[in-house]
Structure formats: C-alpha cells, structure tokens
PAPAMI-360273 format. One record per residue (C-alpha): residue in three letters; x, y, z. Coordinates in steps of 0.05 Angstrom, whole numbers, plus 5000, padded with zeros to 4 digits. Last residue first. Layout:
  resn     u     v     w
   ALA     X     Y     Z
...
//
This chain:
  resn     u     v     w
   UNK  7986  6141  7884
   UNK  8050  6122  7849
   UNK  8099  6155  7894
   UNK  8175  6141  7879
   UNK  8217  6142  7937
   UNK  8260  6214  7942
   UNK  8325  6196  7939
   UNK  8380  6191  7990
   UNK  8373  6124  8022
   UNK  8375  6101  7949
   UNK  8448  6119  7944
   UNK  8455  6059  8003
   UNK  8419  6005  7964
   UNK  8457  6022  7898
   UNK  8523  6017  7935
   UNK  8502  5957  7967
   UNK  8474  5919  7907
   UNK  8538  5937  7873
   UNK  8587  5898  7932
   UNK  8537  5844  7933
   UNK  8534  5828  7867
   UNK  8609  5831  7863
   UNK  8617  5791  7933
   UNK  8573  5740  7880
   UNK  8620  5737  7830
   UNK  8623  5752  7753
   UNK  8682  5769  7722
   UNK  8720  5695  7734
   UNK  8669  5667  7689
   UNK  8700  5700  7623
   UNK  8763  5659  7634
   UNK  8729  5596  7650
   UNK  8694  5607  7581
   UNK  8763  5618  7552
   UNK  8790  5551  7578
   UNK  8728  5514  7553
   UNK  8732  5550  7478
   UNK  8807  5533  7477
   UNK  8795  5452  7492
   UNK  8740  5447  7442
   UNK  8780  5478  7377
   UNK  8825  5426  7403
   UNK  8781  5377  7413
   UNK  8750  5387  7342
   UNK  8692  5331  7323
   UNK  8667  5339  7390
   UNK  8654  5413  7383
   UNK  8637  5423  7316
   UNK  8583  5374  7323
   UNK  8555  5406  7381
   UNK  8550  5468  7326
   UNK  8519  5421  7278
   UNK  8470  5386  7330
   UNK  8448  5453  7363
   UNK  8414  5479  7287
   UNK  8385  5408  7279
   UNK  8352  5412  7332
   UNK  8314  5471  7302
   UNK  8288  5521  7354
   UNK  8328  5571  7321
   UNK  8377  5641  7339
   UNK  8425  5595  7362
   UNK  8482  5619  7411
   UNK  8559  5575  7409
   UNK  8603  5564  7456
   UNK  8664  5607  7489
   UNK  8692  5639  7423
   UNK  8645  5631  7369
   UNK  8589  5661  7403
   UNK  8607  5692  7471
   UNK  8560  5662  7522
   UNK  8542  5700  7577
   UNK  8515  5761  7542
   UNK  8464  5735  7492
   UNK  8446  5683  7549
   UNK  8416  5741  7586
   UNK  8348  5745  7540
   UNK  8355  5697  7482
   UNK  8410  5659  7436
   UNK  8388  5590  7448
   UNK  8450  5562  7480
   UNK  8503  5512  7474
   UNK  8554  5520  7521
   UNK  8625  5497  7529
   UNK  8652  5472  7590
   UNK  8707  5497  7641
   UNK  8681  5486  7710
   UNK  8662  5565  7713
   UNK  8622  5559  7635
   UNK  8579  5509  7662
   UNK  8561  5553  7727
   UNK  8553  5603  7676
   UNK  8503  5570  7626
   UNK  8462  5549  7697
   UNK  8459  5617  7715
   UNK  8430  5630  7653
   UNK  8402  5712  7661
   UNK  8332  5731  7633
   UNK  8320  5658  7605
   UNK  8273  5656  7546
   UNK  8246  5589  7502
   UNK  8300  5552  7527
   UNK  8354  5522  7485
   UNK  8409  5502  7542
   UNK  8455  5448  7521
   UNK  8520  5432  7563
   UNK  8591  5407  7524
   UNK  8635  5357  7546
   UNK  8605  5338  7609
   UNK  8639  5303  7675
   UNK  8671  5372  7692
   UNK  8594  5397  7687
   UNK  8562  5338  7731
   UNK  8620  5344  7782
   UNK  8597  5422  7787
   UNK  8538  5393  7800
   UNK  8541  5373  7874
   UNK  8550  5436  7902
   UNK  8470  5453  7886
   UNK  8448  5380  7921
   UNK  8420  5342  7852
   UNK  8353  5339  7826
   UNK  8338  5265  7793
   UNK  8379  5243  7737
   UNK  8352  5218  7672
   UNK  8404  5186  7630
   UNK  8394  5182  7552
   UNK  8434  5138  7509
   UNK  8405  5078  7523
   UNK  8325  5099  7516
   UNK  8342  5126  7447
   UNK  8304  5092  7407
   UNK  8273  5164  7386
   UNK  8206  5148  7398
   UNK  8235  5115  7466
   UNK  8264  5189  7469
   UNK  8206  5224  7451
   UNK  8154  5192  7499
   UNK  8205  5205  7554
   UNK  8195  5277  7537
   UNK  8124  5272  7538
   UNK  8118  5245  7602
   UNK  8168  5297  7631
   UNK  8118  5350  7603
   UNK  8055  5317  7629
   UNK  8095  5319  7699
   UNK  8114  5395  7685
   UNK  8053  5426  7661
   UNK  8035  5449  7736
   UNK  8094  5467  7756
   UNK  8171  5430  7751
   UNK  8185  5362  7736
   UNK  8260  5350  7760
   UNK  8326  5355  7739
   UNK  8396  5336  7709
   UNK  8388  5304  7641
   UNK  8447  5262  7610
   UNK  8448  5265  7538
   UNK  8491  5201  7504
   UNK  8539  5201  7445
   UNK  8574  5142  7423
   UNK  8520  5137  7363
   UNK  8544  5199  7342
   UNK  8524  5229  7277
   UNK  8489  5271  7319
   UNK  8411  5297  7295
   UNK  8380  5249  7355
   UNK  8420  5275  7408
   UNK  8399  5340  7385
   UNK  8327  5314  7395
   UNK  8336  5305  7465
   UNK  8363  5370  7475
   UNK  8301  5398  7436
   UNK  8255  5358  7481
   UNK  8290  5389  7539
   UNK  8267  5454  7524
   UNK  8272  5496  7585
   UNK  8201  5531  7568
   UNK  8163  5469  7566
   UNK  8178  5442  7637
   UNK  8232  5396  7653
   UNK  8276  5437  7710
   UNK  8343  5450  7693
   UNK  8417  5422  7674
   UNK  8420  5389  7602
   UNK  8478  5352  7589
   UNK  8522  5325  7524
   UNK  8570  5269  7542
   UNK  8609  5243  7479
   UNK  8644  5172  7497
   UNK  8680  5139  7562
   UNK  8634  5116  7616
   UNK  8601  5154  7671
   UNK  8583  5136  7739
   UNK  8584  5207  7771
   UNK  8654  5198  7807
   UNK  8674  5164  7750
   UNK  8656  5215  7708
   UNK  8685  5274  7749
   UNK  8749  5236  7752
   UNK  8760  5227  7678
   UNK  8741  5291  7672
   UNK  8787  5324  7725
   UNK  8775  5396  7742
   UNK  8749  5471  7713
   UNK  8719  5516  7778
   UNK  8646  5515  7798
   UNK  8658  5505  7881
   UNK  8695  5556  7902
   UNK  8684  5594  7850
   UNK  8616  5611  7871
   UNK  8576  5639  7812
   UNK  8555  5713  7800
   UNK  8488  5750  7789
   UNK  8484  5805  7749
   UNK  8462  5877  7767
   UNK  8443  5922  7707
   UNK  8407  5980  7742
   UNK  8338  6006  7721
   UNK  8312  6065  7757
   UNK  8341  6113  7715
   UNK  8319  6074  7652
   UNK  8241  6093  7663
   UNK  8212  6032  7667
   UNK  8161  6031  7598
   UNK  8140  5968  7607
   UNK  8163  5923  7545
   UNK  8213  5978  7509
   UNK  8246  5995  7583
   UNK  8240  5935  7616
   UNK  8263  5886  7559
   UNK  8309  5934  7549
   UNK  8345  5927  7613
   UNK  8334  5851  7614
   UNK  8380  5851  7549
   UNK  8428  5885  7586
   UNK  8429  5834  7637
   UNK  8398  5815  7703
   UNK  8360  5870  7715
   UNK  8351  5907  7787
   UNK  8291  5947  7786
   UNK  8294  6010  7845
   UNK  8249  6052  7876
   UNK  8190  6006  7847
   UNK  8133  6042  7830
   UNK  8119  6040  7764
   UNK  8155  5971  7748
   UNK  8105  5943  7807
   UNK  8044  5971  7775
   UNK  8070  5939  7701
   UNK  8088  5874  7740
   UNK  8015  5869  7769
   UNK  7978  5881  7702
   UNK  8023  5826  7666
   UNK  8006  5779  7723
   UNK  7935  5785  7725
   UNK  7927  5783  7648
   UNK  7957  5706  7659
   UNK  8018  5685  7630
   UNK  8025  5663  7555
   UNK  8091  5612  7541
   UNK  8099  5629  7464
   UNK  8168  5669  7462
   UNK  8129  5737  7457
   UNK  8093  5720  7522
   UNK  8150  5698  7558
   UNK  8181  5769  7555
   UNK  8115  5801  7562
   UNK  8112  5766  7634
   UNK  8180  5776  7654
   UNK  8231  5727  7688
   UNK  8276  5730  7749
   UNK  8234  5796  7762
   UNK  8281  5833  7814
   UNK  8250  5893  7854
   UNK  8280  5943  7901
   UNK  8230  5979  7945
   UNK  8246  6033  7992
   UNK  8211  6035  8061
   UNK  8143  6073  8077
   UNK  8113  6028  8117
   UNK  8052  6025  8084
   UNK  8075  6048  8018
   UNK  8133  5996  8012
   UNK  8091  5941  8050
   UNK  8043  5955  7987
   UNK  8090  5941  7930
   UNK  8125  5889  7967
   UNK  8071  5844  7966
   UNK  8070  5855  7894
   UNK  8136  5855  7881
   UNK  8135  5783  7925
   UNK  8079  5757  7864
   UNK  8124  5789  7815
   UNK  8188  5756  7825
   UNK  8243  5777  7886
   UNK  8235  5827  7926
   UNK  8284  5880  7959
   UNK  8260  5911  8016
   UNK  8293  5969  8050
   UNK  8325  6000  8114
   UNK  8294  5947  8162
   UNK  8288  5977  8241
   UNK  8317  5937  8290
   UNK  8304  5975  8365
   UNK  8257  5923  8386
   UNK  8192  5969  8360
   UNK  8228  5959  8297
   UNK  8224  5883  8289
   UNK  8155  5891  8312
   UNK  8132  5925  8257
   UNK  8169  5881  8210
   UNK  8148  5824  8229
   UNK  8079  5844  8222
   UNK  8092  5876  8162
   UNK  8112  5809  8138
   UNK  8047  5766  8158
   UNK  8006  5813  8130
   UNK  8042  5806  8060
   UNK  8038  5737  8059
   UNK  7963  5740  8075
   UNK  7954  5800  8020
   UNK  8001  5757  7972
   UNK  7955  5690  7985
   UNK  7906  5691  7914
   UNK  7960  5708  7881
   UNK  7985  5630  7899
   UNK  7940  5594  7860
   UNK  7986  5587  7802
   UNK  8039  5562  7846
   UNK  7996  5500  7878
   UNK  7984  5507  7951
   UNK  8014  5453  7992
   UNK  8029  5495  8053
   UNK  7960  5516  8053
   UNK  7946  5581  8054
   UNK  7995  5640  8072
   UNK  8032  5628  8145
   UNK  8105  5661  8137
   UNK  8171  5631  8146
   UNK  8224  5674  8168
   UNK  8293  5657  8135
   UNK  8357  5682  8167
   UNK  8422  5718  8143
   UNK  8470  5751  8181
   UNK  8510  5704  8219
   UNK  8486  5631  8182
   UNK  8422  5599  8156
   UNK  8392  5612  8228
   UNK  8311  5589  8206
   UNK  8253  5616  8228
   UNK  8188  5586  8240
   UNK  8205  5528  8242
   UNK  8184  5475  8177
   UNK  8139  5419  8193
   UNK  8079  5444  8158
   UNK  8114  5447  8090
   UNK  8108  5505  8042
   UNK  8111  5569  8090
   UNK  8122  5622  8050
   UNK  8182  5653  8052
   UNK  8210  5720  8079
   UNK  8290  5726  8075
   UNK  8323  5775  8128
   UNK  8379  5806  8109
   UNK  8440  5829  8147
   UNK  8504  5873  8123
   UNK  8580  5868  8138
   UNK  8604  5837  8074
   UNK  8590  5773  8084
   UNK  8520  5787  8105
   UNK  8504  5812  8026
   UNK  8549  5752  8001
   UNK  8501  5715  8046
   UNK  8442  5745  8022
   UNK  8464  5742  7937
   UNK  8478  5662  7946
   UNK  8420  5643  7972
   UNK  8374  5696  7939
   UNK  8404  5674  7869
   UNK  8409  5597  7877
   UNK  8329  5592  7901
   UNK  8313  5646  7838
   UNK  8364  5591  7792
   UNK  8308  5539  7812
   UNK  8267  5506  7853
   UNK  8189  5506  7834
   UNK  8184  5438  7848
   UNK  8255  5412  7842
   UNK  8314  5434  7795
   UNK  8336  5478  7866
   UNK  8331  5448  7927
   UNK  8298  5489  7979
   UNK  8331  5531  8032
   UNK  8338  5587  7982
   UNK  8256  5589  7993
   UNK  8213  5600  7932
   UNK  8139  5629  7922
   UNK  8149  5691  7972
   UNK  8212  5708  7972
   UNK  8215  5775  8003
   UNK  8288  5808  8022
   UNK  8273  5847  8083
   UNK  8348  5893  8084
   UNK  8386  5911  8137
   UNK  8443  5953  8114
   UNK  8427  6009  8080
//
C-alpha cells in the first residue's frame, strides 16, 4: 500500500496547532504523511475547507498534498459539523473516482477522529478500499472523566470500531480502552505511537532559551495546550498557587479552543487575579510548532493534568528537549512518563498533589538534572520514520485480508 487518502476532516496539518481546534491531531497527520512520503509512499490529506481563501489543493512537499473539500460554511462551528460528513464525504469520492480513472488508484484510507471515520466508513464500502481509523480521543473515554459527548458520537465510533479494517491506538492504554469500552476485537487493534522530530525537540541552552523567549531567572513551570476544560489549566494555575515559591511563575502556551473555550479562558484569568497572581503568570498566544522547543529548554518542569489524553504529544516533545513532566496519570501519559524516574504521574485532580511533586523538583536540581537527561533518553524511542515504518507494514499486510463487512 502505498497511496493512501488520509481524511481530516475537522483539522488541517496546515493549521496552527494550540489554536481553534489545532492541536496534537494537526501535529500527528503532519508529521505521520511526510514520514509516510519520506519513505517512498504518497498520501493525500482531505480537509475541509475552513477559510474561503484557501486553494484548492495545496503542494506541502513531494508526496504529500492537502485537498480541500467544500462542506458548509467555512466558518462552521465543530459541533455542527456532523451535520457536513455526507458533503465531505461526496466531495472525496469524487476525488477519488477520478483520481483512478487517471491511472492513480488509492490503496487505502486512513482517517483520523470520528467525524472523518465516519466519512470513511462509507467511502470504504462504496469504493471498496480498506479503512484504517485513528480516534485521537474516545467518546466513553471522556465520558468517564466528566466531559459528556453527544449520543451521536458514541453511536458513530461504535459503527466505525465494527468495521474498521484496521484501528490504530495510540498506547496500550488506548488498546483497552477499545477493547473493554467498544468491544474492537484485539486483532484489529495495533498499538502505533506517534513520534517527535528530533530535529527540532532535542535538550539545549536554558539560559539561552529564556532569553531568547524573554524570561528572567527564577522557577518556570509551563503549560503547553489549548485552554478548554479538559486540559486543565486551572489546575496548573492553582499549582502555582500551592508553591512555596514566590519566585515561581507559570507561563501558558495556547489558545481558546471550541465552543467552551473563550468562557473557559475567562474563567481562568478570573482565578489567577483571584489568586493575585497576575505577575507570575504569562499568557502566551499559539506559537509556530518549531518554535516551542525554545519554550521547553526555557522551562524547568512542564504541567499537563488533563482530564484524559489518549497519547501526550506535548508530554514528549517536553521530555525530547530534556524537561521533566508533570502529568495526570491517564490514558497514554501512563506510558510516556515513567513515574519516579522521568517526572512524576498523579492519580488526583488536587493541586496540591502537582505542587509537592513540582516541589521535589526545584527544591533538588540534582535529583532534577537526572530525571531531564533520562526523559531525553526515553524520547529517542519514539520517531516519526518509526510510525511510518509500522504504519506501512500494517498497511501493506492489510492488502491481504479479507476487509471486514458490517452490512
């Protein structure tokens, strides 16, 4: 298999992530397609058009190109995007009809989130092509951490799960997640994970990194994300709070994200002036993907207590430039941070919880200085030409089963 219609239907890689709905799913398409083309194969990324002034398809580099497809308005809110999938969905097969009456057939779609599984659900039966699925996140998953999603959604990912050829998880703990939560049958589910560029997120120069970044001396904690409940930045801010360290400060790197997301950042600038802590905390807007590995070297430890996370790929971008991580200890944080050796996992929501093990970590440099050098360690086993390199060989076995048939 090696041309592959990769569907992206709420997120384009060519958008920044921490904005809008920009995230680590804009990071992992990016980065997974042109490791993909790297290695000798081409994919084709299928968007929907969110901004009128966009072309219609865009040459990111040899092997990899984004098609933009008409779906509704190009300002259409996230949550009213089911409403589009058929029109997205139309748009592809077009493409992709026509692709093969010039002579270049696809071999497979892989889709990304459960409003481009469903899309993909149906091009895979009318066009009869494989289907490889990656959630990002999971509907029951975020159910059972207190963040509800619609009946609509939970329906469509079980129907997708059923019939997908493939489901790539991020983790282990995605695995199960699958298996115990919607009954995927476990031969279908391979553990892929994404990587990190080292070329970029590698350990450097604090002093440099926070003059760089307009930093002074002191305790830097940071929080890299988009503000919206689930991240959790009002926990971060309140770990500030619990430090006996009034030379500490919290720098936040992000944007309001979704619909709850301005009432969210309102809230959480609420807290700190509740807090008196209005000089200690730096709100950054979204920041150019390359750009934050000087944010992490500038650091000295990163906070990430979200409510559920099905990989981190923020947690191992930090963990690449050498910096410890604090983490809730959920979905595929349990396996990139090593508790006790390259940060720390907690199993609370208490602030108070992330304040004594950030605590440990200024308080002991040395102790410090050995957990960064072993979480730059542990980054250097996951890569994206790895991701690549197993998404291939999976791809390619899965020319020689039999696709699933749900009807």
């Amino acid at each position: 298999m090696r041309r592959i219609a990769v569907l992206s239907l709420h997120t384009s890689p060519l958008v920044q992530p921490g904005s809008g709905d920009g995230g680590g799913m804009n990071v992992y398409v990016r980065e997974l397609v042109s490791a993909l083309a790297q290695a000798g194969g081409q994919a084709t990324v299928f968007v929907r058009r969110a901004d009128e002034t966009s072309p219609g398809t865009v040459e990111v580099e040899p092997g990899v190109q984004v098609v933009h497809i008409d779906a509704g308005p190009p300002d259409m809110p996230k949550e009213d995007l089911p409403q589009v999938v058929d029109r997205f969905a139309d748009g592809v097969s077009a493409h992709l009809v026509a692709s093969e009456l010039d002579g270049h057939a696809y071999d497979g779609l892989l889709a990304n989130y459960w409003l481009s599984g469903v899309a993909g659900h149906r091009l895979k039966h009318e066009l009869e092509l494989p289907l490889t699925t990656v959630f990002h996140t999971l509907a029951r998953v975020k159910a059972e951490t207190g963040d509800p999603e619609p009946q609509r959604r939970l329906d469509a990912e079980a129907s997708v799960i059923a019939c997908s050829d493939i489901i790539l998880a991020n983790s282990d703990e995605e695995a199960r997640q699958l298996v115990d939560l919607y009954a995927a049958e476990p031969s279908r589910v391979e553990v892929v994970p994404p990587g990190v560029d080292h070329a970029f997120f590698s350990p450097g120069y604090q002093g440099g990194a926070r003059e760089a970044v307009g930093l002074g001396p002191g305790p830097v904690l940071l929080f890299v994300g988009r503000i919206q409940p689930l991240k959790g930045v009002d926990v971060a801010v309140r770990t500030l709070a619990d430090l006996d360290r009034t030379d500490a400060r919290l720098v936040v790197v992000g944007g309001a994200s979704g619909r709850d997301g301005p009432a969210e950042e309102r809230r959480v600038r609420a807290l700190v002036d509740g807090l008196d802590l209005a000089d200690r905390v730096t709100f950054v807007p979204p920041q150019p993907h390359h750009s934050l590995s000087t944010w992490y070297r500038a650091a000295d430890v990163l906070i990430m207590p979200s409510r559920s996370e099905s990989f981190g790929l923020v947690a191992l971008e930090a963990a690449a430039c050498g910096v410890p991580v604090v983490a809730a200890a959920v979905g595929g944080l349990r396996t990139l941070v090593e508790h006790g050796r390259t940060g720390y996992l907690v199993d609370s929501r208490d602030s108070a919880d992330y304040a004594r093990h950030v605590a440990h970590l200024l308080d002991d440099p040395a102790s410090a200085t050995e957990m960064a050098a072993a979480a730059a360690e542990r980054s250097w086993s996951y890569t994206w030409s790895a991701t690549a390199s197993r998404l291939h060989r999976i791809c390619d076995d899965l020319t020689l089963r039999t696709l699933v048939d749900c009807s």
